[in-house]
N, C-alpha and C positions, 0 to 999 in steps of 0.2 A: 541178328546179323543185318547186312547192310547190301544193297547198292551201290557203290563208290564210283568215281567217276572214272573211265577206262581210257588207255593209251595205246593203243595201238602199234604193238611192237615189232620193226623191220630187222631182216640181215641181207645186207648186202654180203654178195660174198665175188671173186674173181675180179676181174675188170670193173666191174659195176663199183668197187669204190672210189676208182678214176676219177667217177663223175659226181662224187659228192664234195663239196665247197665245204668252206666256213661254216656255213648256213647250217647245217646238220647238226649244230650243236647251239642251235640257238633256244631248245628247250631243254628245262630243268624244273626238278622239284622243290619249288617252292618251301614247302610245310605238309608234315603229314597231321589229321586231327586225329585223336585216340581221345575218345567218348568213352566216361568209364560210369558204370550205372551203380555203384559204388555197394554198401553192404546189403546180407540177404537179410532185407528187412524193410517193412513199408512204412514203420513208427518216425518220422524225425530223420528220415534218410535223404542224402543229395547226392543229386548226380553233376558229376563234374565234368567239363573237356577243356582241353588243353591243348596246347600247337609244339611240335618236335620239328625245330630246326635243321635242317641237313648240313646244314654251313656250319652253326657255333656246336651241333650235339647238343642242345639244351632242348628240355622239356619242362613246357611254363603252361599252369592252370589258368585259364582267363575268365570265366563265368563258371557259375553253380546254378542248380534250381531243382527244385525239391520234384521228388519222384521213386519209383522204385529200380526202373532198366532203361537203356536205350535199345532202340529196335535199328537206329538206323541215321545214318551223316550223310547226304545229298551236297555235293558241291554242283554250283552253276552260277557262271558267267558273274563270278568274283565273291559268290557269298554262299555261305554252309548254313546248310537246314538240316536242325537234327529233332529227329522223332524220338521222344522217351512216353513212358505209358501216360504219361500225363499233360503235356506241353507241346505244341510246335514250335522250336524257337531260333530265328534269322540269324546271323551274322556277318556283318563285313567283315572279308578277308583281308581286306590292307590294314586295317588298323584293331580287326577281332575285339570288336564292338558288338554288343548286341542292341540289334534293329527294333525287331518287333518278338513278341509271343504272344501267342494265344492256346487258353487251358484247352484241349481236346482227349478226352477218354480215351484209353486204349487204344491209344494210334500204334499202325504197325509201320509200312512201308510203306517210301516216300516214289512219284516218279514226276519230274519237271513240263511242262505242255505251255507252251506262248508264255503267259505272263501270270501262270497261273503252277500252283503243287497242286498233287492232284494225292489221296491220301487215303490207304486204307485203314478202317475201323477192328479192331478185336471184338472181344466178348464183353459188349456193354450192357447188356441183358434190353438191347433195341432192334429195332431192324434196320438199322442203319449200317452199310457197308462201308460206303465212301464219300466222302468229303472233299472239294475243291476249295480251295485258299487264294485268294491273290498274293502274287511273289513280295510287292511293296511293302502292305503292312500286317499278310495272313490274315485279311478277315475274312470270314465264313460267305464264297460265292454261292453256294447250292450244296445240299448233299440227297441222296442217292437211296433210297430203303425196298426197290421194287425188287430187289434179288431175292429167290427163297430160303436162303440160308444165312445166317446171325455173322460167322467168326470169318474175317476176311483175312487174307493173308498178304503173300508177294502181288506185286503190278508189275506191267509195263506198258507201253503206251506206242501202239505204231499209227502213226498218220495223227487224223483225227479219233482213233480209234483206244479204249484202257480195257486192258485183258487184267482182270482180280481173280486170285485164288480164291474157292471158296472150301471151306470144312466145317461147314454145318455150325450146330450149338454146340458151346462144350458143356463139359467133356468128352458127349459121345461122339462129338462132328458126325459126320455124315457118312454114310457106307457107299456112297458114291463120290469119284472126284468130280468137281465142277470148275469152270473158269467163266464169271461174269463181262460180259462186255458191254463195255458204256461208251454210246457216241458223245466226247466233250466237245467240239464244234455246236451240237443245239442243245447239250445238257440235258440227256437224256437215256433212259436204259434202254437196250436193245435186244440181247439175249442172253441165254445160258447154253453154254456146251458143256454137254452130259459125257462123261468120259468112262471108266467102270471103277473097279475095286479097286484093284491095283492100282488107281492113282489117287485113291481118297490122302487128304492127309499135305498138296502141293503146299510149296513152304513160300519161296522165293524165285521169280520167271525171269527171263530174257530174253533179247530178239536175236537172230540168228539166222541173218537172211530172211528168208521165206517166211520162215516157222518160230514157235517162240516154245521156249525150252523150259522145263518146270523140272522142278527137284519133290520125290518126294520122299519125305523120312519116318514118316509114321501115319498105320506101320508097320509099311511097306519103305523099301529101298530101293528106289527107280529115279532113273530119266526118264522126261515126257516130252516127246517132239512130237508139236501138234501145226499142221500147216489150216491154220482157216480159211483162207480161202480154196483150197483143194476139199477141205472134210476129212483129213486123212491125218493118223496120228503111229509113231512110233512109241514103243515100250520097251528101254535097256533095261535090264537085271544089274545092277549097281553093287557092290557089297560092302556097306557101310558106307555109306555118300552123307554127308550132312553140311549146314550152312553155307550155301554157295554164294562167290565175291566175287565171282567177274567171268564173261564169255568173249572170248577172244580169241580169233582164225579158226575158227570152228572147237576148240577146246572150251570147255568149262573147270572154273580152280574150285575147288571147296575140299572139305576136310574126307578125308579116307582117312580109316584106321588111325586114330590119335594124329593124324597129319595133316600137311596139306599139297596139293597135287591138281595136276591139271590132267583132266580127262577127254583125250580127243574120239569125238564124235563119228567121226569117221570110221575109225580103226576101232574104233571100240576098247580104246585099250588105257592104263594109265601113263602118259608121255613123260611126267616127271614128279617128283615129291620129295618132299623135305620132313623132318620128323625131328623137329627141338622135342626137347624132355618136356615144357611143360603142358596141359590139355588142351586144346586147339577152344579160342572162345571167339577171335575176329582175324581177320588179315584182309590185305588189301595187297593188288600185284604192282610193282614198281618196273613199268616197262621201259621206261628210259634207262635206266639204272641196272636192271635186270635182277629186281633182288622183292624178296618179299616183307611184308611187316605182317607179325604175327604176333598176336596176344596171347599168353595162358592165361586160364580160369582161376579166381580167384575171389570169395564173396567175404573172405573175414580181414583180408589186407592187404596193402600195395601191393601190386606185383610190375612184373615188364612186358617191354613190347620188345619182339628179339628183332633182329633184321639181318634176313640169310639170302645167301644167294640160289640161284638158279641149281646148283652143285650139293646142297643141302650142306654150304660152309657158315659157320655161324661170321658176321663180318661184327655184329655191335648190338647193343641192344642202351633203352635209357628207361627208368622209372617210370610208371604211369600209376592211377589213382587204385579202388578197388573192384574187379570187376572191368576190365576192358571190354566193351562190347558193340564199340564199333570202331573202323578204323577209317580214315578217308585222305587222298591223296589232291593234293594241289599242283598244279603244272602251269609255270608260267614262260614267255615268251622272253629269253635275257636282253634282247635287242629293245626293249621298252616299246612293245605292244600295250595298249590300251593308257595311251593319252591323254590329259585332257582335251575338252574342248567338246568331241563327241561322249552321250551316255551310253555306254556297254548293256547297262540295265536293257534300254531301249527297241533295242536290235533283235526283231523277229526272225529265228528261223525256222524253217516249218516246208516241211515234215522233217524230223530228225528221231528218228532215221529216214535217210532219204534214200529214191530210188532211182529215177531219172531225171529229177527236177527239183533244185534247191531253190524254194523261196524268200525272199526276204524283204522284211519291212518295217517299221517304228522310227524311221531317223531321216533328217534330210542331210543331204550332204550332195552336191555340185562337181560334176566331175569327178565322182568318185572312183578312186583305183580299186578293182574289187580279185582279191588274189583270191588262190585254192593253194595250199601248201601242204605237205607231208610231212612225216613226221622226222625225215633224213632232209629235209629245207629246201627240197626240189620244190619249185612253184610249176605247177601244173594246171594252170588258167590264170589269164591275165587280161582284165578287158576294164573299159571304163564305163561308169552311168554315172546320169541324172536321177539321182533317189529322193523320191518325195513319201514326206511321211503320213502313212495312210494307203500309197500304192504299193503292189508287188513289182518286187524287181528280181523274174525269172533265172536262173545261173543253171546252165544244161552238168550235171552230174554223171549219165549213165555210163562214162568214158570209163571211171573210175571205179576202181578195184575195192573191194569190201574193205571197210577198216573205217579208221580214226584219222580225219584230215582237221585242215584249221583253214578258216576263212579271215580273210583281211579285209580292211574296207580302209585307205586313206585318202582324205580329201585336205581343206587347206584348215579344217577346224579343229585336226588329231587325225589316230588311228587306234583303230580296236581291230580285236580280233576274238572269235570263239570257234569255240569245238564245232562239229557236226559229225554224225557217223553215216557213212555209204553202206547199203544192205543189198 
């Protein structure tokens, strides 16, 4: 399963749509990728992905490379990183080109930091956990072996800060749960939080405000809300939770019961879920859209990606290869966001997630108009700078409501624009 990259879904409802413009429908999706890790076998087998048009309904295979699964599709600021057990491999998203690759053992899960991936290790029979990449052309910045336990799992990455699942060696893992932390700012380990039994086994995390959210599936069936800087950690009873795709207003989607559903946090309860006939192996949530893409299992032949809505209606579905096992969503801006003239690549921002202060840096650009927009195309900060590359250029956030916004930056050389999430 995967990480995908997440949208942050509004309703307006009463009067409040009064004040929504044109603008609100200035994003769309792009292309979704379905990564398919193809037959159950490691002799002579390829793993393929492919791009699913929303426009034509067409699904087109673009690159192969040999391997046995994929673990995982990272989209960021215009190119997809997909983790298979044997490869990290780049691609441009306007022309789905592959950039760079480099062979890495047992890579599991990917999570993005400046200008760098940041990459957990499986069961290499080393002590190596994780591995940092530069974004340009993946080559190997440092890796990481001072953690006590071999099989690393889910990441995530707050500030300067990467929280790694650990589960010991296999196949016994470890009779305690752990989560490693590594400070990527001086590249360096820091600690280990020791958690108990019931959380041996964390698969895949996320952030969530405060706290960062771990799934565990074996084997034991829990949520794990762990706040670190408090010290203080929650324990749900789950029944039957497995490969989690996305956290979002406080809910978490992943598979229940041969399905998939979103479970909010709060209430403790399941808010919504859908249940196609075939066995739940990837999905991604389509928040503009409001619809999901969901793969079934499948190791001896093609199968599909179905795509249902919110109501559990099935709307479409198209071919994919054998083995879907990851799914990843592209969202782009229709109004021709990202220019030439300015590099998108270039553009630091940092911390993301942010808390009270969005930084930014890597580009120059003179009078820059630097917006904050939503996801309904309210612009919700508007100020200019002098951006020189190499300085930070401060942008006050804490006004802003948790979610998924988009930052603008135009001057007279282009305009770009990327994600950032408020926590």
């Amino acid at each position: 399963m995967k990480k995908t990259d997440i949208f942050k879904a509004s309703i307006i409802l009463g009067l409040c749509l009064i004040t929504i413009s044109a603008n609100s429908q200035n994003y769309k999706v792009k292309q979704v990728l379905v990564a398919n890790g193809g037959a159950y076998s490691f002799l002579g087998n390829y793993i393929t992905i492919g791009s699913f048009d929303p426009s034509t309904k067409k699904y087109t295979l673009f690159d192969s490379v040999t391997g046995g699964s994929v673990t995982q599709v990272l989209i960021d600021s215009g190119y997809a990183y997909m983790a298979t057990d044997s490869y990290l491999v780049k691609y441009n998203l306007a022309n789905l080109k592959r950039i760079a690759i480099t062979k890495c053992h047992e890579l599991r899960y990917l999570a993005a930091y400046k200008d760098k991936i940041v990459a957990t290790i499986g069961y290499d029979q080393t002590t190596t956990h994780l591995k940092i990449f530069k974004k340009s052309n993946l080559s190997l910045v440092y890796s990481e072996n001072k953690a006590p336990d071999i099989y690393a799992n889910g990441i995530t990455v707050v500030g300067d800060s990467a929280y790694i699942a650990l589960q010991g060696q296999y196949p016994g893992y470890n009779d305690t749960g752990r989560i490693a932390v590594e400070d990527l700012a001086h590249q360096k380990f820091k600690r280990v939080i020791t958690l108990d039994t019931t959380t041996r086994g964390i698969s895949d995390m996320f952030v969530n405000g405060n706290t960062i959210v771990g799934v565990t599936e074996y084997p034991y069936s829990n949520i794990t809300e762990i706040n670190p800087a408090a010290g203080t950690k929650k324990i749900i009873q789950v029944s039957d939770i497995y490969l989690p795709f996305d956290l979002i207003d406080d809910s978490l989607y992943a598979g229940f019961n041969n399905g998939v559903g979103g479970y909010d946090l709060n209430s403790n309860s399941t808010k919504l879920s859908i249940k196609p006939d075939p066995f739940y192996a990837a999905a991604a949530l389509d928040t503009v859209n409001r619809l999901f893409y969901y793969t079934g299992s499948s190791f001896t032949k093609p199968t599909k990606t179905w795509i249902y809505d919110y109501n559990n209606k099935a709307i479409d579905s198209f071919k994919v290869g054998i083995s879907p096992e990851a799914v990843a969503i592209e969202y782009v801006d229709k109004s021709g966001i990202n220019e030439p003239g300015i590099n998108a690549d270039n553009l630091v921002l940092y911390p993301n997630p942010a808390g009270t202060s969005l930084f930014l840096t890597g580009i120059n650009a003179k009078n820059a108009g630097i917006s904050i927009i939503d996801i309904t195309g309210r612009i919700l900060f508007n100020e200019n700078e002098n951006m020189v590359e190499g300085q930070m250029t401060q942008i006050p956030v804490s006004g802003l409501g948790n979610g998924m916004y988009f930052i603008t930056i135009q001057s007279s050389d282009g305009t770009i624009s990327k994600r950032f999430v408020k926590n």
